[in-house]
C-alpha positions, 0 to 999 in steps of 0.5 A: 855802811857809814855814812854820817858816821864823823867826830872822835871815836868815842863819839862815833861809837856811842852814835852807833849803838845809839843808831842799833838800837833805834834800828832793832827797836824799827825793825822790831815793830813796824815788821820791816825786812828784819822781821819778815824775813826771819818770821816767814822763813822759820819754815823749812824744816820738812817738806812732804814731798820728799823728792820735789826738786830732786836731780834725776840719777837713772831712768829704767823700763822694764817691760812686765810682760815682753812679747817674744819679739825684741825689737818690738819690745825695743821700740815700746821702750823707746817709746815710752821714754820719748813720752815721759820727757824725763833723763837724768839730770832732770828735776824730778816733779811728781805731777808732771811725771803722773802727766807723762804717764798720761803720754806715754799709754798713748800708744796703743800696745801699752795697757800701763805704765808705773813708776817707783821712786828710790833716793840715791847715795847722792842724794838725787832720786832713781825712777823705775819705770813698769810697762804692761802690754796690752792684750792684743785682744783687748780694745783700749777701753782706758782706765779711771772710775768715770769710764769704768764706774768702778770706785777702786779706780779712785783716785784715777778719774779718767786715762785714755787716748793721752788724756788724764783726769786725777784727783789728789788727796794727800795727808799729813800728820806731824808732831814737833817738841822742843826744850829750851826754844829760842835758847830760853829766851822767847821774852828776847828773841820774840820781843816786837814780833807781830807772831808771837801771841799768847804764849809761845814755846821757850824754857823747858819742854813744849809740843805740838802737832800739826796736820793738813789735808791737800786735796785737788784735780790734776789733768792733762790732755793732747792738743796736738801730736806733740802739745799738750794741755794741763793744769791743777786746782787744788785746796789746803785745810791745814791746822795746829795745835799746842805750844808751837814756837810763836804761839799756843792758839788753835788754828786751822785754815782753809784756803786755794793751793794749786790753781795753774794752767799750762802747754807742753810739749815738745819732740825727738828726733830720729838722731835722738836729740830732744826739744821740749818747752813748758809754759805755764801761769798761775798759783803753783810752786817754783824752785829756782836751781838749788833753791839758793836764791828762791825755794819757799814761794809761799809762807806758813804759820800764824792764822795759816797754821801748820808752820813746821809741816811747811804745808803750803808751797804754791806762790799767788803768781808765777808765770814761767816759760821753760825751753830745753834742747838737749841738755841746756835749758832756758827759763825766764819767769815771774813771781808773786810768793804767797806772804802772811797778810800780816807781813806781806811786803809786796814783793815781785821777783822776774828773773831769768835762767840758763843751765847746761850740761856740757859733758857728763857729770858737769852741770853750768848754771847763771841766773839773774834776778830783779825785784820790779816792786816792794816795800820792805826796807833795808836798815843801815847801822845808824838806825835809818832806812838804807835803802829798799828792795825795790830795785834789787839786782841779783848775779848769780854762777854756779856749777856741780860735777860729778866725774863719775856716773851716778850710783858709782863711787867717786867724788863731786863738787859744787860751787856757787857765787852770787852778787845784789846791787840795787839801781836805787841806792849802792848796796853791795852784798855777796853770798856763795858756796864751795861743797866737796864730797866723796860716794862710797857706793861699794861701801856697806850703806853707800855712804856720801860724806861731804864738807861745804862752806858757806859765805853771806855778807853782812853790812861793814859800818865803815863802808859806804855801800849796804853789804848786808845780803838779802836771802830773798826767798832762799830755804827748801829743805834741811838739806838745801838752804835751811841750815840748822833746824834749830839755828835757821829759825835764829840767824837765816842766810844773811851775815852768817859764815856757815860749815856744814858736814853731812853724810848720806846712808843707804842703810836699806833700799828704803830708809835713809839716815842724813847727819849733819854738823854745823858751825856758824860764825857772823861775818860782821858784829853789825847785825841789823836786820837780823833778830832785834835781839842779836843786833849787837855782837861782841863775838863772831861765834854764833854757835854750833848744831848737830842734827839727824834726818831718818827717811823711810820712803815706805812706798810710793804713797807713804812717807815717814820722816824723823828728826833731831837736832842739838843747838849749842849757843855761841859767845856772840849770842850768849853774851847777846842774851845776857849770859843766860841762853839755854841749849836747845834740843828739838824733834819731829817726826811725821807721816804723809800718806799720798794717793 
C-alpha cells in the first residue's frame, strides 16, 4: 500500500521507515489491531479436549448383550444410530454425543448405552458405541442420583424417558517452561505491550503452572418425537502462577463459560436419508470449518490467567442455525468472541457456511464472512490508519479428499483459498493452503506423513490496495492453525509463508506422537501490524522449528498431553533484534481429568 509515497528514491525511503516506525510505535501503544491480534491469540497451544472439532472416521455398535434373535437385534442398532445423529464425516462434539445418549435410551429395550473414543492415523477420531439390553423384567426406572439417591451415579444427575440431566466437572493442571523466550529478547518484542507487566518470561530458564477447574450442567429433553430441547450453564475458575510469558503476577479468575440454549432435532427416513438441524444462542464455543477463519472464540491470560491451558473457549455470543440433508450442511451464524477487556476491539462476525460431500472420501466447503461492527484499525506503511475492520469481506473455498476409506492406507489431499476486501476502503488480502499426504495403515504405528504449504499475504508499500491478511480469529490447536508453538506467539498468520511436515504415529491404540518441522519466510519485508519489534525486515527468513506432541487418551475421562518444540531464529528476525536473538526451546506437559 503506498499512497502518499512521491520524490526521489532516497526520499521516498527515508519517508517510509520514518512512516514504520511512527506505525510500530501507534501500534505498540494504543493496542491497535497489531498488538490485539498477536496478544490474544498467543493462546493455542493445548486444547483440553482433545477430539473438539475432530472429523468422525467410524461409527461401531455392538450390542453387549444380544438377544438370540438377529433382526431384533438389527432393529435396536438401527435404532440407536437413528438416535445418536452422528456418521462419519461429522464433527465430533462431546456434549452433543452425551445428548444423543440421552435419545437413543428412549427406547424401551435399551438399559444403556456408552461410548469410547480413539484417534485415528488420520487424524479424525473413532467412537464406539456399547448397547446393554434391558432385562425384559425390569421396568424403566432411569438412571441418575435424583431418581436413585444413589451418589455413585454422580455426575448423572437424571436419564429417563429421553430426558438427561448431567453435571460437568473437568480439571486441568498444566506446567509450562521455557529457555530464551521471546528469543531473549522480552525488553523488544514486548516493548508497548499492555500484557507484559512485572517481569515476564526472556533470557535463561522460566516456568510456571496453570490449572482450572470447568464446572456446569449440561441437559437435554424431548418436545416432540423428533425435537428436542438443551442447553448448558457452565463456570470457569482458572489460575496461574510463576513466570509465564507476559508476567510473574498470580492470578486466579472466576467467571460464566457456557451459558446456551437450543432445538434440535430432525428424522430418517424409510430410504435412510436424513434431515437434521440445530438452533442454538448463547455463550458457547464455535468452529468455523478447519478453524482456518474462526477457532478460538474466546481469549485467555492476563487477569484470565491460564494462557497456555487455553481454558476458556466459549465466545459472549453466538447465535447459529445449522440444517444437513444427507451429507450437505448449511449453517448461517453470528458471533461476539470473548476479547480481554484490556484489548476488547468490539468486533462482530456473521457469516455464512455450506459444506458438502459428494462422493466419498470428497469433502466442498465455501464460506463468507463479514464484520458488521469494530474498532480495531489497520495500519499502512506510512504510519497512518489504512482503514478498519468494520466492513471486512471474507471469500472463502476449500476441499479435502481422501480417495480411500478412513483407516485404510492411501493418500489425501486438502486445499484451501480465501480473499478480504473491505466495503469501506480497497484492501486486498490473500491467504490459502495446499496439504498432500499419504496413511500408511498396514505400516507398524499407522504412520500418516503429510507436506502442507501455507500463503498469508502481507502489505506490498508500492501498491495502492491494504494486502495485509487479517487472521481474524484463525488458531485451534498445534495441528490446525497455530503454527509453531514457539513462533506463533512471534509472527501469526499474517505476512507469513509457512511449510509445514508433520507426521502421525499410532505407537499404541491410546498413545499418539505428532512431529512436526517448520519453516517460514515473510511474504513482504513491510511488517506493520505485526510485533512492533519486527516491523522492519531486511531479510524474508523468519526461522525455523521443530516440535513433538505425545497423546495419551488414557480413558475416556483422563487425558494427558506433552510437548516440546525447538525454535531457531531466521536473519529477518535476528538482524530485527539486533544480531543477538537467542534459540528458544519450550515444554509443557498436562493432565485433564473429566467426568
Amino acid at each position: 500500500m503506498g499512497k502518499g509515497m512521491i520524490g526521489p528514491a532516497g526520499t521516498r525511503a527515508c519517508a517510509l521507515k520514518r512512516g514504520m516506525q511512527a506505525a510500530a510505535l501507534m501500534a505498540g501503544l494504543v493496542g491497535g489491531l497489531a498488538m490485539t491480534t498477536g496478544v490474544v491469540l498467543a493462546q493455542g497451544v493445548a486444547d483440553a479436549q482433545p477430539f473438539a472439532g475432530r472429523p468422525i472416521d467410524g461409527v461401531t455398535i455392538r450390542i453387549i448383550n444380544p438377544s438370540t434373535d438377529a433382526a431384533f437385534n438389527t432393529r435396536i442398532e438401527d435404532s440407536v444410530r437413528r438416535a445418536l445423529g452422528i456418521f462419519p464425516g461429522t464433527t465430533f462434539s462431546q456434549d452433543r454425543l452425551n445428548f444423543a445418549l440421552g435419545a437413543a435410551r428412549r427406547n424401551a429395550s435399551i438399559g444403556d448405552v456408552s461410548y469410547d473414543t480413539l484417534p485415528t492415523a488420520s487424524g479424525g477420531v473413532d467412537v464406539a458405541v456399547a448397547v446393554t439390553l434391558r432385562d425384559g423384567a425390569q421396568p424403566d426406572e432411569g438412571r441418575g442420583f435424583l431418581l436413585t439417591g444413589n451418589s455413585s451415579d454422580f455426575p448423572l444427575a437424571f436419564d429417563r424417558g429421553g430426558s438427561y440431566l448431567k453435571f460437568k466437572l473437568d480439571a486441568f493442571a498444566l506446567y509450562y517452561g521455557n529457555n530464551n523466550a521471546w528469543y531473549g529478547r522480552p525488553d523488544l518484542m514486548l516493548a508497548g505491550n499492555p500484557l507484559a507487566q512485572g517481569t515476564p518470561a526472556g533470557r535463561g530458564y522460566d516456568d510456571w503452572v496453570e490449572g482450572y477447574l470447568h464446572y456446569g450442567v449440561y441437559g437435554i429433553t424431548p418436545v416432540s418425537e423428533s425435537v428436542s430441547l438443551y442447553g448448558g450453564l457452565s463456570a470457569i475458575t482458572s489460575a496461574s502462577v510463576g513466570q509465564e510469558l507476559f508476567t510473574d503476577a498470580t492470578r486466579s479468575y472466576t467467571f460464566f463459560e457456557d451459558a446456551y440454549i437450543g432445538l434440535v432435532g430432525g428424522n430418517v427416513d424409510d430410504a435412510g436419508n436424513r434431515l437434521t438441524f440445530n438452533l442454538s444462542a448463547g455463550r458457547q464455543r464455535f468452529t468455523l470449518a478447519n478453524g482456518f477463519l474462526i477457532a478460538n472464540t474466546a481469549a485467555n491470560g492476563e487477569e484470565r490467567a491460564a494462557l497456555q491451558a487455553n481454558a476458556r473457549w466459549s465466545s459472549d455470543l453466538l447465535v447459529l442455525g445449522q440444517v444437513a440433508y444427507n451429507n450437505t450442511k448449511v449453517e448461517a451464524f453470528y458471533l461476539d468472541p470473548d476479547e480481554l477487556p484490556l484489548l476488547d476491539s468490539k468486533t462482530r462476525y456473521a457469516g455464512l457456511n455450506l459444506e458438502t460431500r459428494p462422493t466419498n472420501g470428497l469433502m466442498l466447503g465455501a464460506s463468507y464472512v463479514t464484520v458488521p461492527e469494530s474498532k480495531a484499525n489497520y495500519f499502512g506503511p506510512t504510519g497512518t490508519i489504512a482503514g478498519g475492520r468494520k466492513g471486512l469481506q471474507v471469500y472463502d473455498l476449500r476441499f479435502t479428499y481422501q480417495p480411500n476409506p478412513a483407516g485404510a492406507s492411501g493418500p489425501f489431499f486438502g486445499g484451501e483459498i480465501a480473499r478480504q476486501s473491505n466495503r469501506n476502503f480497497d484492501m486486498d488480502a490473500r491467504a490459502g493452503y495446499a496439504e498432500i499426504g499419504y496413511n500408511f495403515a498396514d505400516a507398524k504405528w499407522s504412520p500418516s506423513v503429510s507436506y502442507r504449504l501455507a500463503y498469508f499475504s502481507g502489505d506490498d508499500p508500492a501498491t495502492a490496495s491494504f494486502e495485509r491478511w487479517d487472521p481474524m480469529l484463525s488458531g485451534g490447536s498445534g495441528e490446525q492453525w497455530v503454527q509453531g508453538a514457539n513462533h506463533f506467539k512471534v509472527f501469526q498468520d499474517s505476512n507469513v509463508i509457512a511449510q509445514r511436515i508433520q507426521a502421525r504415529l499410532k505407537v499404541a491404540p491410546k498413545v499418539e506422537l505428532v512431529p512436526q518441522f517448520w519453516v517460514f519466510k515473510a511474504d513482504q519485508l513491510n511488517n506493520i501490524g505485526g510485533n512492533p519489534a519486527l516491523s522492519f525486515l531486511t531479510d524474508d527468513d523468519l526461522g525455523y522449528e521443530a516440535n513433538l506432541t505425545v497423546k495419551w487418551f488414557a480413558s475416556r475421562h483422563t487425558y494427558v498431553h506433552g510437548h516440546i518444540a525447538y525454535t531457531a531464529p531466521g536473519k529477518g528476525v535476528k538482524a530485527a533484534l539486533g544480531g543477538n536473538a537467542k534459540d528458544w526451546l519450550s515444554a509443557m506437559v498436562f493432565v485433564r481429568y473429566a467426568f
